[in-house]
C-alpha positions in Angstrom: 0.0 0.0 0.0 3.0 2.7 0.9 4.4 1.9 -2.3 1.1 2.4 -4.6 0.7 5.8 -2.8 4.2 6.7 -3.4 3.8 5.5 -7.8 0.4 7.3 -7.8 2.2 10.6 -5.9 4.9 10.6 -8.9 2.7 10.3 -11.3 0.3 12.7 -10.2 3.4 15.3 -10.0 4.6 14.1 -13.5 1.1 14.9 -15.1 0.7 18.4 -13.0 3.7 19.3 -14.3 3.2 18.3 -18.2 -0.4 19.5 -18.4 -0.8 22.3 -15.7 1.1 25.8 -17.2 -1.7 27.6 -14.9 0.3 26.9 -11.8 4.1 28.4 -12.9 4.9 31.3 -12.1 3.9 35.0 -13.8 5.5 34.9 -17.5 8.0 37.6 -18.2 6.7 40.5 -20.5 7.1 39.6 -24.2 8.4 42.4 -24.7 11.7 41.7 -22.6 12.2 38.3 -24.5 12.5 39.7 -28.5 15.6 38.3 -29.5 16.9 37.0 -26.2 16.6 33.8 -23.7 15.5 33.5 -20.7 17.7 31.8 -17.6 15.6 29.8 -14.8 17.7 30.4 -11.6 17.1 31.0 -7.7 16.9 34.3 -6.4 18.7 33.5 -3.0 21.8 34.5 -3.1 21.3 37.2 -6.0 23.6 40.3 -5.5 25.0 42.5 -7.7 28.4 42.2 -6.1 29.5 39.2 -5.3 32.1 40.1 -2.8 29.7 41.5 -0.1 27.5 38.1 -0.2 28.3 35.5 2.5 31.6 33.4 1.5 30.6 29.8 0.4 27.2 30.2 -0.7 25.7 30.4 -3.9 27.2 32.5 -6.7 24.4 33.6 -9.4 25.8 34.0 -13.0 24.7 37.2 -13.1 28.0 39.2 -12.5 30.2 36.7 -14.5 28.1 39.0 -17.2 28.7 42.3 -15.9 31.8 42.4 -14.7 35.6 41.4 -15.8 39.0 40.3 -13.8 42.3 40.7 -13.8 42.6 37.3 -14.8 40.3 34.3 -15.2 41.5 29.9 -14.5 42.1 28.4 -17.7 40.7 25.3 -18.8 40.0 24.6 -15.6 43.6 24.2 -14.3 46.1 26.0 -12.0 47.1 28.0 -14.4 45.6 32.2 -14.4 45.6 34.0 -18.2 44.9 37.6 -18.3 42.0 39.4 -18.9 41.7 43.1 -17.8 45.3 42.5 -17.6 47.2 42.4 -20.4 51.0 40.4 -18.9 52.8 40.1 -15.0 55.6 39.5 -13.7 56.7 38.2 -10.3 59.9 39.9 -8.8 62.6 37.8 -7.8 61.9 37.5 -4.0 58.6 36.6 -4.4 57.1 39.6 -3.2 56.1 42.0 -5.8 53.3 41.6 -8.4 53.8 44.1 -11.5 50.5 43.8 -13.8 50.0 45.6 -17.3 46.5 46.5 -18.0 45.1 46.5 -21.3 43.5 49.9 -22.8 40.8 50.9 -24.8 38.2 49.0 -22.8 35.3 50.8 -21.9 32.5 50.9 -19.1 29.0 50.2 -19.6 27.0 53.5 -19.9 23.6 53.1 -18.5 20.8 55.5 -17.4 22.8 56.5 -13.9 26.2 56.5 -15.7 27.8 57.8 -18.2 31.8 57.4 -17.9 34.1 60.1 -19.4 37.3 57.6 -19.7 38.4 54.4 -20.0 39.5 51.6 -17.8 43.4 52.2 -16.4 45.4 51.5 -13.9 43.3 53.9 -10.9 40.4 51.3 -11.0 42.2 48.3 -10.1 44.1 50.4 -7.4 40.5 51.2 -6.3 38.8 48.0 -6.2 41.6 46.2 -4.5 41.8 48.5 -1.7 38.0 48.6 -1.2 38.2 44.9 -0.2 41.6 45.1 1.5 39.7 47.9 3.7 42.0 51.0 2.3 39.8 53.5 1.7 42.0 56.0 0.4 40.9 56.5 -3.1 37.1 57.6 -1.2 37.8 60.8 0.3 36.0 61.9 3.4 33.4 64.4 3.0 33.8 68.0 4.5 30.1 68.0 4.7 29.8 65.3 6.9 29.4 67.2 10.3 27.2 69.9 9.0 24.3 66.8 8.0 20.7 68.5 9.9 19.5 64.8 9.3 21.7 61.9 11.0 20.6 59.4 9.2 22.8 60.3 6.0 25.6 60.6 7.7 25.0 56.9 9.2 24.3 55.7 5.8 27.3 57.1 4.1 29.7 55.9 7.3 28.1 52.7 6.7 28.3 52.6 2.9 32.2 52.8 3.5 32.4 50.0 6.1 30.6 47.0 3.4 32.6 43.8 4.7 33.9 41.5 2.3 33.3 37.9 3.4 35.0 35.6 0.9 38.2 38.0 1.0 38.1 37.9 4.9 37.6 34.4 5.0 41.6 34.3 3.2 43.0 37.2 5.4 43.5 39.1 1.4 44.8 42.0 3.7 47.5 39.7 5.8 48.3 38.5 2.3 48.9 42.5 0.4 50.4 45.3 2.1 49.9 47.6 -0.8 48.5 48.2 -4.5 49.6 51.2 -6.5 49.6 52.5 -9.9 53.1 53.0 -11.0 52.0 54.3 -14.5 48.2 55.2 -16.0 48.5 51.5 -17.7 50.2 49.5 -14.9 49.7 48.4 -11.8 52.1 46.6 -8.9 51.1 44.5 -5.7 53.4 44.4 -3.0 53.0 40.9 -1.2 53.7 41.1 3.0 55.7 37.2 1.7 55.8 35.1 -1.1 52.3 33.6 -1.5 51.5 31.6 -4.2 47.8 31.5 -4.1 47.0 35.6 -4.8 47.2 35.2 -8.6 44.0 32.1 -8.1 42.4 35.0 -5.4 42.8 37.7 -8.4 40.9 35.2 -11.1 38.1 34.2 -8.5 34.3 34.9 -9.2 34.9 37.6 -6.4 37.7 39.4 -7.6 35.5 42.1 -10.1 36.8 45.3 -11.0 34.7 48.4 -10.4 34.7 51.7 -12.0 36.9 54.4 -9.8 35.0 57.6 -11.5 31.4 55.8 -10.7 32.5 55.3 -7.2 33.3 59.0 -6.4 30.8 60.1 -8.2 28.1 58.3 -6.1 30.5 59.0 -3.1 30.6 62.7 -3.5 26.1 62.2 -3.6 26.4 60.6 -0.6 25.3 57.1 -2.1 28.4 54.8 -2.4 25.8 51.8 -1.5 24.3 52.2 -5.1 27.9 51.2 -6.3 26.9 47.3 -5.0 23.1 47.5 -6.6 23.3 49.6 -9.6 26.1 48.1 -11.4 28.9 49.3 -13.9 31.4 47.1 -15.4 33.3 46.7 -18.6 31.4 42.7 -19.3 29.7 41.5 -22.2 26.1 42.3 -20.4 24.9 45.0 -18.9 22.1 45.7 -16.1 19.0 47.2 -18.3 16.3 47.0 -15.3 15.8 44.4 -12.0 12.2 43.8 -10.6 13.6 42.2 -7.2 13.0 38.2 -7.2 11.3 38.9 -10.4 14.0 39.1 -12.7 17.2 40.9 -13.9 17.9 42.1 -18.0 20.7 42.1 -18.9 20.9 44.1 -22.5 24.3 43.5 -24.4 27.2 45.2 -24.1 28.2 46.6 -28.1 31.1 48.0 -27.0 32.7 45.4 -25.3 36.0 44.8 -25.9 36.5 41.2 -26.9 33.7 39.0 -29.0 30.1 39.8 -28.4 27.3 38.1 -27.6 25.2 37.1 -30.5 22.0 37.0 -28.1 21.1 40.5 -27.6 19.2 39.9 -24.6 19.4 37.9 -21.6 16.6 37.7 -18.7 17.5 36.0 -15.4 14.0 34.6 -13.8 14.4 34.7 -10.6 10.7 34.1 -9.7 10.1 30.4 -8.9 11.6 27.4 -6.4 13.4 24.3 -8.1 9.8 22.6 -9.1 8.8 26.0 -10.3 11.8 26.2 -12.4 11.1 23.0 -14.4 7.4 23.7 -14.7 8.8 26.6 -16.2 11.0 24.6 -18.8 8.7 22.6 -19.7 6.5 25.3 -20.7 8.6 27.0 -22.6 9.0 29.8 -20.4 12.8 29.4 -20.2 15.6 28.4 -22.0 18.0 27.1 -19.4 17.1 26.4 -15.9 19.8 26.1 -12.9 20.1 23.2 -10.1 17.2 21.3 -10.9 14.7 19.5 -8.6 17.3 15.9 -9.3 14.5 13.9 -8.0 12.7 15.2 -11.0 15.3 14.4 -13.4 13.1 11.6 -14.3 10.6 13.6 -16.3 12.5 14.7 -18.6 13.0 11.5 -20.5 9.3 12.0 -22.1 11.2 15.1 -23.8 14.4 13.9 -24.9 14.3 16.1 -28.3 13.7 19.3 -26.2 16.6 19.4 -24.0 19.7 18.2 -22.8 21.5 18.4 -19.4 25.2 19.7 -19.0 26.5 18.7 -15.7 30.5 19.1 -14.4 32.3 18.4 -11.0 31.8 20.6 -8.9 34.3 22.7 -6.4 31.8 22.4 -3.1 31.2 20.3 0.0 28.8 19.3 2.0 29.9 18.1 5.7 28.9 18.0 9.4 31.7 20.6 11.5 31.9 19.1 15.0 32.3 22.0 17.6 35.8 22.4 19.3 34.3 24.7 21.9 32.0 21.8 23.4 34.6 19.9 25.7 33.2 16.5 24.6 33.7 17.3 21.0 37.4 17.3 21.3 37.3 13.4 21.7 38.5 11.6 18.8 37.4 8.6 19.5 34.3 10.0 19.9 34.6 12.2 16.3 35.5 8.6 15.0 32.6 7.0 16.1 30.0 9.0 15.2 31.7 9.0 11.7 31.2 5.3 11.6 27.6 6.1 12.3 26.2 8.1 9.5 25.9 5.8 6.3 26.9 8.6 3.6 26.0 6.2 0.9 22.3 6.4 1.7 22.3 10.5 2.0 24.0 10.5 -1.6 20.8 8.3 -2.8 18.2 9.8 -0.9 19.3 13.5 -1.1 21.2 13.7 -3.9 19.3 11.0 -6.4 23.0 9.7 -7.6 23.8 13.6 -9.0 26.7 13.3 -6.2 29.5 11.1 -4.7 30.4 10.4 -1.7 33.5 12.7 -0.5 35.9 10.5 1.2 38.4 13.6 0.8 38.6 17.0 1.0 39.5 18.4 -1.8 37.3 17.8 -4.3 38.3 15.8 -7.5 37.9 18.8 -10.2 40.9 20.3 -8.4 44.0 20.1 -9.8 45.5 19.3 -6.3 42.9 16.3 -5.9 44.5 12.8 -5.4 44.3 10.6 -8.5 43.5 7.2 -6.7 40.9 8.1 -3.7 41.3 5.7 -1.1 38.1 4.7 1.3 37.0 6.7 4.0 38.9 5.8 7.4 36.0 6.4 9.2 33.7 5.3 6.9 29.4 3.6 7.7 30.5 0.6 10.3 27.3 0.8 12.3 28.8 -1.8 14.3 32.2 -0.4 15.7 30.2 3.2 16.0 27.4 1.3 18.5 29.9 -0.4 20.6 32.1 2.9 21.2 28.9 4.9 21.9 25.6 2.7 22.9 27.0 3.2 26.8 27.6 7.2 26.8 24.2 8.1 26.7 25.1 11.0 24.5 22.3 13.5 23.6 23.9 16.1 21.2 22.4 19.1 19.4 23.0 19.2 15.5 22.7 23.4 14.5 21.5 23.2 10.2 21.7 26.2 8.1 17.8 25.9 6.8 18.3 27.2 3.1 18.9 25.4 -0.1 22.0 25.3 -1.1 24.2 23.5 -4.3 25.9 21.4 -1.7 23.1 20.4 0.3 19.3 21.1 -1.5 17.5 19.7 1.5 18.9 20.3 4.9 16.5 19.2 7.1 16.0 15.9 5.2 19.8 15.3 5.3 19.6 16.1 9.1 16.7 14.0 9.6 18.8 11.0 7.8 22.0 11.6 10.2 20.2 11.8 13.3 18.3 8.5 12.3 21.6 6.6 11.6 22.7 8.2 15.3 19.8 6.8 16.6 20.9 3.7 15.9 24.4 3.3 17.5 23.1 5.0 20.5 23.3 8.9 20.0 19.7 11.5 20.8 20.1 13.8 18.6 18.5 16.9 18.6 17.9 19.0 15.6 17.7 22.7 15.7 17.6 24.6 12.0 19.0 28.4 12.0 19.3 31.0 9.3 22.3 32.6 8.6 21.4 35.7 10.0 20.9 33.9 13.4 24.2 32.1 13.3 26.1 35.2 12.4 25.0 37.1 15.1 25.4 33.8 17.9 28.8 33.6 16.2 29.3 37.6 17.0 28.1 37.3 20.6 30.0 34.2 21.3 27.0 32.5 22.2 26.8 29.5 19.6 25.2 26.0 21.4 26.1 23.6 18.6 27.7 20.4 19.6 28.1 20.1 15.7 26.4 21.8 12.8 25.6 20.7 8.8 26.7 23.2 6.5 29.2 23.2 3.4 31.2 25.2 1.2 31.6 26.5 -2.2 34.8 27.7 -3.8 35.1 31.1 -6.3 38.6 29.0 -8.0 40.4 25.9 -7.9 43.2 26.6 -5.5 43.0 24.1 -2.4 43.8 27.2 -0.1 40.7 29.3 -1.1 38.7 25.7 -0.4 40.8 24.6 2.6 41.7 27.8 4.7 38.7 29.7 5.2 36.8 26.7 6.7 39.4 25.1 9.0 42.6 27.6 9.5 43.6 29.2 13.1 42.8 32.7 11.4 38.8 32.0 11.0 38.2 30.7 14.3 34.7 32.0 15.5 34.3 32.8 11.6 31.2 32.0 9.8 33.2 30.0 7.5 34.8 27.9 10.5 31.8 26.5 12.0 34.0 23.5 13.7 36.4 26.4 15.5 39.3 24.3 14.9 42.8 25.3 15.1 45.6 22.7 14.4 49.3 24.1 14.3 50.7 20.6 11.6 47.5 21.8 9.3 48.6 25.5 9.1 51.9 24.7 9.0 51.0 22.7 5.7 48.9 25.1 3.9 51.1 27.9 4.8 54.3 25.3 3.1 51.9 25.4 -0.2 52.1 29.1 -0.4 56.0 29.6 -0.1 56.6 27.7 -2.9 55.5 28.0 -6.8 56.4 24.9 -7.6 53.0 23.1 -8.9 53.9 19.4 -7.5 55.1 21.0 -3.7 51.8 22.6 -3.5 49.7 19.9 -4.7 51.8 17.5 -2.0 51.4 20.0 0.8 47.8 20.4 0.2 47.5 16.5 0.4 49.5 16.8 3.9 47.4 19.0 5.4 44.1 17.1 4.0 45.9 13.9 5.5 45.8 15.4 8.6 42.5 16.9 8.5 40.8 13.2 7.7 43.4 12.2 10.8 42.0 14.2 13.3 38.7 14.6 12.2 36.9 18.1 12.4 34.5 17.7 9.9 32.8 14.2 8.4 33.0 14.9 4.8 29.7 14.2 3.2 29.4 15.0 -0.2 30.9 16.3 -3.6 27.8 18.1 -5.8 27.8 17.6 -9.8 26.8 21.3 -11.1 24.2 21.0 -13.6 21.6 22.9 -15.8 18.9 22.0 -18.2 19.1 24.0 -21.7 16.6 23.7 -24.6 18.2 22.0 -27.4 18.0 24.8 -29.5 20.8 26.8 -27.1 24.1 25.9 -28.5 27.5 26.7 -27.2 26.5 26.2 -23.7 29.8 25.5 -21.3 29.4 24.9 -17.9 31.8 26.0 -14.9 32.5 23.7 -11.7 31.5 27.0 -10.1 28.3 27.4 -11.8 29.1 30.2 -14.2 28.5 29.8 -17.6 29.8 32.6 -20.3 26.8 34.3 -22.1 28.7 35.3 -25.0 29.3 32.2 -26.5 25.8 31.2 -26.4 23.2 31.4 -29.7 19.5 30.4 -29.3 17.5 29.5 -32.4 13.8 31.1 -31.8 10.9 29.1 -33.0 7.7 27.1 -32.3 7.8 24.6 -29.5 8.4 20.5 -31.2 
């Protein structure tokens, strides 16, 4: 009988979403999709600048669009080509970055800016030290004390003071001491030591540059904030209007500088969950959707002329942080055993539907640090060593879960649900307690977390094992939103910070493996899972490459218009 209801469910759901259009979401205007394509995608996480959203969580393509870098990973490798720049050079020593910028490349003019100049060398200068915290290229306001209303004066102060999370997360200001323009076309980076992980940092889906002349021009109005929601960049697309969790158009760029887009425009639906998004496709409402509902999947296979599904590896994990600051979480044995107790296997099948594999390392295999033979788990599912370690503490342990949909984990509370079961069995009580972020952040400000361990993951902006590595597990982001386990392990920094003295590509890649050695040693976190990026494109999009960050470059993209098959 459970198993009739649960055939009749799926095909109830199957025909509501073939024959039921009336229940997706509001269509965009017409008018917006004239020789364009529509892109299906969440709205959480949207932001116009992806350096002020929290480190580790979803990226949106939309600034991959708007914006350019200095550089960008090629071919998915270690290796950084330039963009905005045109050539480097490293000094001898190590220390001192010297970047030629290319010229002729213009900013986007839009209906709140027109620039009078091109890109050069005092934008870079400016955008670096906005996230380094040196806000020297913003001067301070005379005006300032003679405000009759506070309240601007608040806002401006505060305008200045936007934190930079992913950029925090890697100490960036521990890392430079200084950035100056040394002529109108170059620019040079003085580096506090040898690190060989800033050029990875530079190409990373964080590392846009912004327009200097926009900036003071909005600072001098009192409204630097409109710098993070009303964008200007020198990238293929360009911000034509946003209806917030609506949608964003984006309106090509003609005078970009390298090849444009042959899609003139592009609309970002942000309007509907994961079901809505396929209801969506189906109907012909979009033409490529983002991180599908994989329990879904299925469906699809009624329409295999109509589409086609690009997937990659993806540079994320999912895993459960144990907390250092709870006395009995500093056990071992103790981390060991409840390790045995989760069966990871089943979460990949029940929460991922086979779209991920189990991560019985760190770093994830896309990297080009990643071991080539991946041995099994040490602490992999042995319900029976885990019961007889723990069956006679009586433990009874609260598990803290970041309650929002993420690429690494798309149902939280289910994947909680399935952990605290398998604890169940060995002898654990589990108690579940789901937080936003906004709640953690401000238990982690006030010191006042009560986790004994807490599911979360992590997303990476490159490939470089320290931007993956350090943020979520180094001595420096202690009581950090990025290290939930507040773990702090003197052999693990003194193996990442090995990797960064040295350029050598084999040295890192060993070092890297030290220090993940020692973090599946001593256990701080149970990895969990590696996540396959994926979208769903109508098979009349061509050109369609996807990123294991979940980018995808709208330029190379061509859409044939015509009646649904």
């Amino acid at each position: 009988m459970f198993i009739r209801k649960i055939v009749v469910s799926a095909i109830l759901l199957s025909a509501s979403l073939i024959s039921l259009p009336s229940f997706s979401a509001p269509k965009v205007p017409k008018i917006l999709t004239q020789n364009g394509l529509i892109y299906c995608t969440q709205a959480n996480g949207l932001s116009f600048n992806p350096q002020t959203s929290d480190a580790g969580t979803s990226m949106n393509v939309v600034t991959e669009q708007i914006y350019n870098k200095l550089f960008e990973i090629k071919n998915n490798s270690a290796t950084v080509e330039p963009v905005l720049a045109q050539s480097y050079s490293l000094s001898a020593d190590g220390k001192t970055i010297t970047i030629n910028l290319r010229k002729g490349i213009k900013f986007h003019q839009t209906d709140w800016f027109t620039p009078t100049r091109d890109f050069n060398a005092e934008d870079v200068v400016f955008s670096l030290n906005r996230v380094l915290g040196h806000n020297t290229d913003l001067p301070t306001l005379e005006t300032l004390v003679d405000y009759k209303n506070p309240q601007y004066r608040i806002f401006h102060e505060q305008a200045r003071k936007v934190r930079f999370p992913y950029f925090e997360s890697i100490k960036l200001s521990e890392k430079i001491e200084s950035v100056v323009a040394t002529s109108p076309y170059q620019v040079q980076i003085q580096l506090f030591q040898p690190d060989a992980s800033i050029l990875s940092h530079l190409a990373s889906q964080y590392a846009i540059i912004f327009s200097q002349e926009y900036a003071l021009q909005l600072n001098a109005d009192d409204n630097l904030s409109q710098l993070d929601t009303l964008p200007v960049g020198t990238g293929p697309y360009k911000v034509q209007n946003f209806v917030r969790n609506q949608y964003v158009r984006l309106a090509r760029n003609d005078d970009y500088w390298r090849k444009k887009g042959k899609i003139e425009h592009i609309i970002i639906d942000l309007s509907t969950d994961r079901t809505g998004r396929l209801i969506k496709f189906l109907n012909g409402e979009c033409q490529i959707t983002s991180s599908p509902d994989v329990s879904q999947l299925g469906i699809l296979k009624q329409f295999d002329e109509r589409y086609y599904l690009k997937s990659t590896e993806g540079m994320n994990l999912s895993y459960l942080a144990f907390n250092f600051l709870k006395p009995t979480m500093k056990d071992l044995d103790l981390r060991r055993a409840i390790s045995q107790g989760i069966d990871r296997e089943r979460i990949i099948h029940r929460i991922y539907h086979n779209t991920a594999s189990v991560a019985n390392n760190i770093i994830p295999n896309i990297s080009w640090a990643a071991t080539v033979n991946t041995p099994d788990f040490a602490y992999d599912y042995n319900p029976k060593a885990a019961k007889a370690f723990l069956q006679d503490k009586q433990l009874k342990l609260t598990m803290w879960v970041l309650n929002e949909e993420q690429v690494y984990n798309p149902s939280p509370i289910k994947m909680a649900e399935l952990i605290k079961w398998d604890l169940a069995q060995v002898g654990v009580e589990l108690a579940i307690r789901p937080v936003t972020r906004t709640y953690l952040i401000e238990q982690l400000r006030n010191g006042s977390e009560d986790y004994d361990l807490i599911l979360t993951g992590w997303l990476a902006g490159n490939l470089d094992p320290d931007s993956f590595m350090r943020p979520i597990l180094s001595c420096g982001t202690v009581n950090d939103i990025t290290n939930l386990s507040n773990w702090c392990y003197a052999p693990f920094e003194d193996a990442m910070n090995r990797a960064l003295n040295t350029t050598h590509l084999r040295s890192r890649a060993n070092y890297y493996n030290i220090a993940q050695e020692i973090i599946l040693s001593e256990l701080p976190i149970i990895p969990v899972a590696n996540v396959k990026r994926m979208l769903i494109a109508n098979s009349r999009v061509k050109g369609l490459e996807l990123a294991p960050f979940g980018s995808i470059n709208f330029t190379t993209l061509s859409y044939q218009q015509g009646e649904k098959k």
